[in-house]
Every structure is written in structure tokens, then in C-alpha cells.
TIMI-2910 file (N, C-alpha, C, CB; in pm, 1 decimal, decimal comma, always signed):
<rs>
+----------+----------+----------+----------+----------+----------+----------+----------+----------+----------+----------+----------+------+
!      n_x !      n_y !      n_z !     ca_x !     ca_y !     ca_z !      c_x !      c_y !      c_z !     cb_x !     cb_y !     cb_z ! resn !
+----------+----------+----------+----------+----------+----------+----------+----------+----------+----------+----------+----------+------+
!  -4586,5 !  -5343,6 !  +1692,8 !  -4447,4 !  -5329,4 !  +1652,3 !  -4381,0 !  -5224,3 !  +1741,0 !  -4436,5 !  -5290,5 !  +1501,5 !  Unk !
!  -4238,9 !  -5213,3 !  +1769,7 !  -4175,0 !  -5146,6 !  +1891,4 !  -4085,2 !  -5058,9 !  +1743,0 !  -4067,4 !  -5274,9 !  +2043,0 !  Unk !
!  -4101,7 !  -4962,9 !  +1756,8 !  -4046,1 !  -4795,1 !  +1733,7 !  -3927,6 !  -4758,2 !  +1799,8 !  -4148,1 !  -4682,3 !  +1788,7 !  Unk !
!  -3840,4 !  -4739,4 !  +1715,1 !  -3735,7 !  -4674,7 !  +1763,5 !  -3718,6 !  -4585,3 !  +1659,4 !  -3621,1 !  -4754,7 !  +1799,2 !  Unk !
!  -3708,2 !  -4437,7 !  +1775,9 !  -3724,4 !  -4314,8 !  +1663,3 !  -3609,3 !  -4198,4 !  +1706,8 !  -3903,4 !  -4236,6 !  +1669,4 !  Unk !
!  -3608,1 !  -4158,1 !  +1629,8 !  -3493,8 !  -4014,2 !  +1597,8 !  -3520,0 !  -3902,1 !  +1531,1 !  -3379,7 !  -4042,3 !  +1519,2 !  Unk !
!  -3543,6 !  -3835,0 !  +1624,4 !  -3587,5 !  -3639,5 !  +1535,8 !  -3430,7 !  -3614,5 !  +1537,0 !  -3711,5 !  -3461,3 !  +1669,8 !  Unk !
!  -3415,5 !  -3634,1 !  +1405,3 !  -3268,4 !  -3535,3 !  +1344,1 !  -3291,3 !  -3432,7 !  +1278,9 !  -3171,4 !  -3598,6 !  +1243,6 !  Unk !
!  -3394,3 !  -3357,2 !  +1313,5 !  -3428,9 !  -3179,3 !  +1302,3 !  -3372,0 !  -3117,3 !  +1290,6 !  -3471,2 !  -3105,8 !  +1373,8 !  Unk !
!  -3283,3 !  -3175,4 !  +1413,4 !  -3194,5 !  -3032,9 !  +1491,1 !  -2984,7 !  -3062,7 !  +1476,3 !  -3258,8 !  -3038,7 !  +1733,0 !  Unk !
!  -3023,6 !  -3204,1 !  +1457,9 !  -2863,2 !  -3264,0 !  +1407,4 !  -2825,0 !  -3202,1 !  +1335,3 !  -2836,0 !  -3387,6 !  +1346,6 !  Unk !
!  -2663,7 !  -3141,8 !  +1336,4 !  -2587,8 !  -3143,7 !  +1229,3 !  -2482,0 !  -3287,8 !  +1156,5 !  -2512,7 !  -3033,0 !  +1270,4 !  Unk !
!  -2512,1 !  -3249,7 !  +1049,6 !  -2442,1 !  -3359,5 !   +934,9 !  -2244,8 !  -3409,2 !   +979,7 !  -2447,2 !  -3244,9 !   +739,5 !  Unk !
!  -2205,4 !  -3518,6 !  +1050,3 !  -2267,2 !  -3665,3 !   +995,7 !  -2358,3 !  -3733,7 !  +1115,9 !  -2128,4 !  -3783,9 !   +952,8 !  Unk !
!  -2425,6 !  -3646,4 !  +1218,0 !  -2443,4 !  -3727,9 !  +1300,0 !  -2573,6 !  -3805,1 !  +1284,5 !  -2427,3 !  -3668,7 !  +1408,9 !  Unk !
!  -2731,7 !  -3724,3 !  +1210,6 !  -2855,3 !  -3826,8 !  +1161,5 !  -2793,0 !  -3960,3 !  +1110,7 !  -2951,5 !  -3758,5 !  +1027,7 !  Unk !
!  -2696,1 !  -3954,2 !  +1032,7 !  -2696,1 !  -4075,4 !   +936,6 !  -2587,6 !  -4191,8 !  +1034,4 !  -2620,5 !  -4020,5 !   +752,6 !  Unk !
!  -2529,3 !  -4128,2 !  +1137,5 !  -2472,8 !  -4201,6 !  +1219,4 !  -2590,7 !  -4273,6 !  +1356,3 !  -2352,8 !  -4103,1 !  +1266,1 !  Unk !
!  -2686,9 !  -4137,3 !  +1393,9 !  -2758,0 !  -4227,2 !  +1484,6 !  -2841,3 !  -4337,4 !  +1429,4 !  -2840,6 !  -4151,7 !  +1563,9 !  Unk !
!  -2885,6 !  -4295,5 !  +1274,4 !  -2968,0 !  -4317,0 !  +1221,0 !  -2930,8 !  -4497,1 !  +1183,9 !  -2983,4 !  -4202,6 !  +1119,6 !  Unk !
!  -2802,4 !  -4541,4 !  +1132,7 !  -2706,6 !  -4627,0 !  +1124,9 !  -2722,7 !  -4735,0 !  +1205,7 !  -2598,3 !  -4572,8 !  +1145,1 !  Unk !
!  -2676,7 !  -4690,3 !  +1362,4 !  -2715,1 !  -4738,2 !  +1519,3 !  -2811,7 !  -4767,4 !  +1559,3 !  -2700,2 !  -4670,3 !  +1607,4 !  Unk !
!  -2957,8 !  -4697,8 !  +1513,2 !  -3060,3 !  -4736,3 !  +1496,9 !  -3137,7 !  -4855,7 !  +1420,6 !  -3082,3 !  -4655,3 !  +1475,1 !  Unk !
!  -3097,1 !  -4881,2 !  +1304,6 !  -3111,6 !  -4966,3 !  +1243,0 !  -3053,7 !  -5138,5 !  +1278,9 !  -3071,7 !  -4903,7 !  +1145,4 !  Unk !
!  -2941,1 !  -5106,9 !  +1312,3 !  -2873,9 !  -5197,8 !  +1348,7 !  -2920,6 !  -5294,0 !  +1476,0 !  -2763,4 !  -5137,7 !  +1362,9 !  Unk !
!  -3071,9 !  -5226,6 !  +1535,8 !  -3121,0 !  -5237,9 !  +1671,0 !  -3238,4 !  -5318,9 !  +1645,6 !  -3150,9 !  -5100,7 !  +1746,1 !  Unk !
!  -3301,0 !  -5339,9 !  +1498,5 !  -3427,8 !  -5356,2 !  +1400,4 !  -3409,6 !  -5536,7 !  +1444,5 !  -3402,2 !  -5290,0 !  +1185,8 !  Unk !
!  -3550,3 !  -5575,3 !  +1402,4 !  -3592,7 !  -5713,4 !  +1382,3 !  -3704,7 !  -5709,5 !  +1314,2 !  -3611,5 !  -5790,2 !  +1498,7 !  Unk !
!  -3777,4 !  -5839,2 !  +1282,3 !  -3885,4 !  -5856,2 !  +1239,2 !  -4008,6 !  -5816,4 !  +1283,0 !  -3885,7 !  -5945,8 !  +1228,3 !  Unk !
!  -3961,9 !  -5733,1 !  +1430,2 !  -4140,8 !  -5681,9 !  +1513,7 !  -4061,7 !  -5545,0 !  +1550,9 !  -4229,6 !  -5803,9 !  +1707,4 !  Unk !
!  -4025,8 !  -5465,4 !  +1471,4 !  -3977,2 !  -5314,1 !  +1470,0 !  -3956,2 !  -5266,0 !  +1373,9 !  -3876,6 !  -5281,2 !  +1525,9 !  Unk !
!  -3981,5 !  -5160,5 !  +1390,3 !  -3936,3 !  -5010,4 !  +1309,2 !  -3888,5 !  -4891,4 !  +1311,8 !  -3994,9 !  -4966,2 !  +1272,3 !  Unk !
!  -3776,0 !  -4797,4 !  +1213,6 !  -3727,9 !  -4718,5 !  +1271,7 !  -3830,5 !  -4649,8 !  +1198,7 !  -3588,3 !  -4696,5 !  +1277,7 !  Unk !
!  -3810,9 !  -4483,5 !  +1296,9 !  -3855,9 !  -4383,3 !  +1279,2 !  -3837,0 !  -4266,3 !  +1247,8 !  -3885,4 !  -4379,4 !  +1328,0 !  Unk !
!  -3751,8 !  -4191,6 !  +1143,2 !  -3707,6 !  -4042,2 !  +1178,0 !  -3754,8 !  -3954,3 !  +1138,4 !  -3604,8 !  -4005,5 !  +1155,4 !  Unk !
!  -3780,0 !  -3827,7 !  +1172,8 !  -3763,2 !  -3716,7 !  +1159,6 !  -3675,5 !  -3628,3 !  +1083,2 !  -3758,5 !  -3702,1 !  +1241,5 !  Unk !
!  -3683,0 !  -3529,3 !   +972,0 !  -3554,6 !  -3499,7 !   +913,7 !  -3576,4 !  -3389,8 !   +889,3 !  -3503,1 !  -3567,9 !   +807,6 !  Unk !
!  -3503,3 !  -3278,1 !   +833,4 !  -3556,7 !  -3111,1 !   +784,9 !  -3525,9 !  -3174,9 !   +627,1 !  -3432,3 !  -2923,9 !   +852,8 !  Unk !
!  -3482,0 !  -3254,4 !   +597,1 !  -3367,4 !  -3266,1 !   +474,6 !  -3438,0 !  -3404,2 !   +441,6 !  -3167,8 !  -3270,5 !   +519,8 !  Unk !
!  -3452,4 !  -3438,1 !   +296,4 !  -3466,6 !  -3574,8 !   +238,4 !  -3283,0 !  -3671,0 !   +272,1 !  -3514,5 !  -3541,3 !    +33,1 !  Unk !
!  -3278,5 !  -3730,3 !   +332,0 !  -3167,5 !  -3831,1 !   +394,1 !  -3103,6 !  -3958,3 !   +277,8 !  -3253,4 !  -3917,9 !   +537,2 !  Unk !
!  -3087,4 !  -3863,2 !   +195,0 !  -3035,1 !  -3961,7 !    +84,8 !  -2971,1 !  -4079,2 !    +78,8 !  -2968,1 !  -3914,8 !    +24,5 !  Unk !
!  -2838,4 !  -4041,3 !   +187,3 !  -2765,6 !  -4181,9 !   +174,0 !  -2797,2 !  -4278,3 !   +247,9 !  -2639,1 !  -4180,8 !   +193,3 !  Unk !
!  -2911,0 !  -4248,1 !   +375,1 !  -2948,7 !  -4350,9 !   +438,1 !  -3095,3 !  -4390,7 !   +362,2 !  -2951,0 !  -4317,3 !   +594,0 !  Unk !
!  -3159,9 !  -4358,3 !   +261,3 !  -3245,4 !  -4374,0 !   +163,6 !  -3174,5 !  -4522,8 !    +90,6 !  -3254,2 !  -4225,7 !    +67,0 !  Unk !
!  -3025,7 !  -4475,6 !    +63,9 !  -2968,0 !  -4578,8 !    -38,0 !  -2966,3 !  -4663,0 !    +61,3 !  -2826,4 !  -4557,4 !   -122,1 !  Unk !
!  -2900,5 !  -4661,7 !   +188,3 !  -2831,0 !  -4809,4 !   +252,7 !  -2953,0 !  -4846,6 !   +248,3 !  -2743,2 !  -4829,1 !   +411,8 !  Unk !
!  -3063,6 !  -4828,4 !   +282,1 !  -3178,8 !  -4889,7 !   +287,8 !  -3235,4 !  -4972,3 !   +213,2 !  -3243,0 !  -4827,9 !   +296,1 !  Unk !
!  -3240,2 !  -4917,1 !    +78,6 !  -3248,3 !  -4981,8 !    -32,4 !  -3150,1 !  -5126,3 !    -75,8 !  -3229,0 !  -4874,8 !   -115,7 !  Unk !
!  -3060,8 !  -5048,5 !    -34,5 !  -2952,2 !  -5173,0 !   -105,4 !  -2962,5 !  -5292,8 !    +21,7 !  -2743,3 !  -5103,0 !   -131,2 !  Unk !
!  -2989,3 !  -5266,2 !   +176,4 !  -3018,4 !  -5399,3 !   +203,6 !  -3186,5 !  -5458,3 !   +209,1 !  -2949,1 !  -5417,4 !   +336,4 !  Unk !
!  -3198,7 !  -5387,5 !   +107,3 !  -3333,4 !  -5451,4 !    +57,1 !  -3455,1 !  -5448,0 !   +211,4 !  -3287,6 !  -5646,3 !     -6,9 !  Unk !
!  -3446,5 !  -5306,0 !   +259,9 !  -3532,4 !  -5293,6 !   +353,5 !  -3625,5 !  -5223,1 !   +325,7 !  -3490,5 !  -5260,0 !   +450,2 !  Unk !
!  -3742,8 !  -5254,0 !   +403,4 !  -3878,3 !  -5190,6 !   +378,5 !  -3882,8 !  -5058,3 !   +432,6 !  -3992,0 !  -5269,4 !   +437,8 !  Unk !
!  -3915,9 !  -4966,3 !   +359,4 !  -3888,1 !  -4813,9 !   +343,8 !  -4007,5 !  -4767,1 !   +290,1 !  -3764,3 !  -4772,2 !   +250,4 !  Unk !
!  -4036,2 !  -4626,3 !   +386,5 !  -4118,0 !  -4525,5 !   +365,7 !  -4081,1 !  -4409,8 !   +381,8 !  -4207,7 !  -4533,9 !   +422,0 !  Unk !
!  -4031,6 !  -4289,1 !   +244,8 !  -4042,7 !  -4202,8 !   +308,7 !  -4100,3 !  -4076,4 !   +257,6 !  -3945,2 !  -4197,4 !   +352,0 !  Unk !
!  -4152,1 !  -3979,6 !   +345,7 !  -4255,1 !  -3918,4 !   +338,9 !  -4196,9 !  -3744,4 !   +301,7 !  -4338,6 !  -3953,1 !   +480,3 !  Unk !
!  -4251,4 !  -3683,4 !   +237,6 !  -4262,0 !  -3506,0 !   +310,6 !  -4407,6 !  -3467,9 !   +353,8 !  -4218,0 !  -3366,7 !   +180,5 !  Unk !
!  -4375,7 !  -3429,5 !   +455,2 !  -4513,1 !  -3411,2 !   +493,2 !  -4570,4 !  -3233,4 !   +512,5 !  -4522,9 !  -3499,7 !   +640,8 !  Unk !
!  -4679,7 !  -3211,5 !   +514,0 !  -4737,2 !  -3066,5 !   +529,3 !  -4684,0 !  -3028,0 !   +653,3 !  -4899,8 !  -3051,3 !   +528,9 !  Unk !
!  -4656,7 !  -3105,2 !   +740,5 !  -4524,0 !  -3013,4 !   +863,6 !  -4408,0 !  -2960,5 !   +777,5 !  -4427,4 !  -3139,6 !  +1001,1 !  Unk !
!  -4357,8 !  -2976,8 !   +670,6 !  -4228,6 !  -2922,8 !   +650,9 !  -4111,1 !  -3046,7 !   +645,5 !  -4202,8 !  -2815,6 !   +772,8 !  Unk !
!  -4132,8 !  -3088,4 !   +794,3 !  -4026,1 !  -3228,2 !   +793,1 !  -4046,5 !  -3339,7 !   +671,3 !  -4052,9 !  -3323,3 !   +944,3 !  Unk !
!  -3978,2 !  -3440,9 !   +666,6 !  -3925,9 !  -3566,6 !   +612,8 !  -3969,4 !  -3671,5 !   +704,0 !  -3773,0 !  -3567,1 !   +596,6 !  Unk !
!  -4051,0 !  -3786,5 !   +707,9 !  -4085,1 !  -3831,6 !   +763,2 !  -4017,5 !  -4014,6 !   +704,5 !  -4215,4 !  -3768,3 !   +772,2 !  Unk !
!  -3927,0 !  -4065,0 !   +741,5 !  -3910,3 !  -4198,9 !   +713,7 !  -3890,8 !  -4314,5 !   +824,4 !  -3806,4 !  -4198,6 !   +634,0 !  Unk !
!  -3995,7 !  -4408,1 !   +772,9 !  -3974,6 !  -4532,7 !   +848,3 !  -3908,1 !  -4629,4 !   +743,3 !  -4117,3 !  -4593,2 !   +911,5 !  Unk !
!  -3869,7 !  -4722,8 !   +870,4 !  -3755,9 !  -4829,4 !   +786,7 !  -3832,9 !  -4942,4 !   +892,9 !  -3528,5 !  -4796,0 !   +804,4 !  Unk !
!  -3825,6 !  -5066,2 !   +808,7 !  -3795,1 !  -5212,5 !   +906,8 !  -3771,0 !  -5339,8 !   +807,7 !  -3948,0 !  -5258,2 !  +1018,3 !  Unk !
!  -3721,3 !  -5419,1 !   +862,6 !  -3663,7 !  -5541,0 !   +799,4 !  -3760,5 !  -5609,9 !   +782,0 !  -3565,5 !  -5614,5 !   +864,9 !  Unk !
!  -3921,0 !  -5571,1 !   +830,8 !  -4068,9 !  -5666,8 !   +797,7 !  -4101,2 !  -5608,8 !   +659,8 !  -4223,5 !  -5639,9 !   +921,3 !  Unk !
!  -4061,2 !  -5718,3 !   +545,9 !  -4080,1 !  -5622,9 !   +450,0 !  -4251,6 !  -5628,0 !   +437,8 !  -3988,5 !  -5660,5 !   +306,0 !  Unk !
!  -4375,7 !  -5741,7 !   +507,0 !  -4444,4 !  -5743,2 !   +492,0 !  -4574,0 !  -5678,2 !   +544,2 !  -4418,6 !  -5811,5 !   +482,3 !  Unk !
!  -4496,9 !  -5567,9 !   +624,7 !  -4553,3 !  -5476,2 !   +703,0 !  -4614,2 !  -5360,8 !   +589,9 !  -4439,2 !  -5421,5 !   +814,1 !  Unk !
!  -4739,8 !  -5305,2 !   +666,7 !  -4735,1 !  -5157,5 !   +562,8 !  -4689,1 !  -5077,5 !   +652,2 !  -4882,6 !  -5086,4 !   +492,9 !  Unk !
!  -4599,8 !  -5019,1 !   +627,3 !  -4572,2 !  -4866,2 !   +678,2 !  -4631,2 !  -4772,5 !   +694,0 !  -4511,0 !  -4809,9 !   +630,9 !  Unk !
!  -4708,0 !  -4744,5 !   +615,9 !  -4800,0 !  -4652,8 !   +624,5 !  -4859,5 !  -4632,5 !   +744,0 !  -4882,8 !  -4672,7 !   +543,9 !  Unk !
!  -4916,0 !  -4705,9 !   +801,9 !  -5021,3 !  -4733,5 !   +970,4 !  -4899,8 !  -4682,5 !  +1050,3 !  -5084,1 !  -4945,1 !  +1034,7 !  Unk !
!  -4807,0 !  -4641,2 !  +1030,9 !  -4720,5 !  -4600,7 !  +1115,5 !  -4674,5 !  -4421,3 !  +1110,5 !  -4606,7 !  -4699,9 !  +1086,8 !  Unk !
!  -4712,6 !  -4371,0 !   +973,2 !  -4664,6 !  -4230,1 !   +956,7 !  -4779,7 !  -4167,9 !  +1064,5 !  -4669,5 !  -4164,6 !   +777,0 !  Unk !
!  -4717,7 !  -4061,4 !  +1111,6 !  -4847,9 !  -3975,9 !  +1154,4 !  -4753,4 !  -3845,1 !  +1183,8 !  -4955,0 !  -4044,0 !  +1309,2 !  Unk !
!  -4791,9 !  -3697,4 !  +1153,0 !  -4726,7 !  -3585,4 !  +1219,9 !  -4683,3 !  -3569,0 !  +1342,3 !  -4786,6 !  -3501,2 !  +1213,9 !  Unk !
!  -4578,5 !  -3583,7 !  +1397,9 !  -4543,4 !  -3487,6 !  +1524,4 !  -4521,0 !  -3367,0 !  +1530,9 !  -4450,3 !  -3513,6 !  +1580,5 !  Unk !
!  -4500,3 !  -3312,1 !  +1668,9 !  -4485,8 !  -3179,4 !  +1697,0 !  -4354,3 !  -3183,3 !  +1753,3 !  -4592,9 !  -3118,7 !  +1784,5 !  Unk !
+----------+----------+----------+----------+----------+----------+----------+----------+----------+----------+----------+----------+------+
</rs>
């Protein structure tokens, strides 16, 4: 599966949920997005939900927020989290 990812670490608010948006919009059935967050990403939590996309998201012992998204709802996500630096 092809990854398209975004550390919004360092973003200030509205721009994660705007790249994050653009990103999605890039998705198919053999991809997934990837982000990075300091912050749980609520409203892109909801759009997610409401178009009924396959969603993971994580806090992890780094501190960050870790969520993947893809339109395979039959994918596990999971095989995809892992810590960055």
C-alpha cells in the first residue's frame, strides 16, 4: 500500500486539517494516509467517520497522535502504525 503522510507536529491550526483534507482527497483502494499530531485531531476524526473511512487512531508512548486513514476498509491498519522520530 502507498503512504501518504503528514507530521503536523509543528503546524499551526487550520493548516493539519487543511493538509490533512488534501491528503485524503489523494486516497484509493491501495493507500493510506498517515499523520502525525501533538493534539488528538478531532474534526478530521469526524470527517472520517462520517465518510465511513477506515480509521486508526493512536497515542502513542512518543507523546504524538498517531492516525491512519484509507478508503480500504478491509485493510488492518494496524501493520501500518509504527513510531517515528
Amino acid at each position: 500500500m502507498r503512504e501518504i503522510f503528514l507530521d503536523a507536529r509543528h503546524l499551526e491550526h487550520p493548516e493539519p486539517l487543511e493538509k490533512a483534507i488534501a491528503s485524503l482527497k489523494q486516497l484509493d483502494e491501495s493507500s493510506y494516509f498517515y499523520m502525525l499530531h501533538r493534539r488528538e485531531p478531532i474534526p478530521l476524526l469526524a470527517l472520517a467517520s462520517e465518510h465511513n473511512l477506515n480509521l486508526l487512531s493512536e497515542l502513542k508512548d512518543d507523546g504524538n497522535w498517531h492516525i491512519i486513514i484509507s478508503p480500504n476498509r478491509s485493510v488492518n491498519l494496524d501493520q501500518y502504525i509504527y513510531v517515528r522520530v
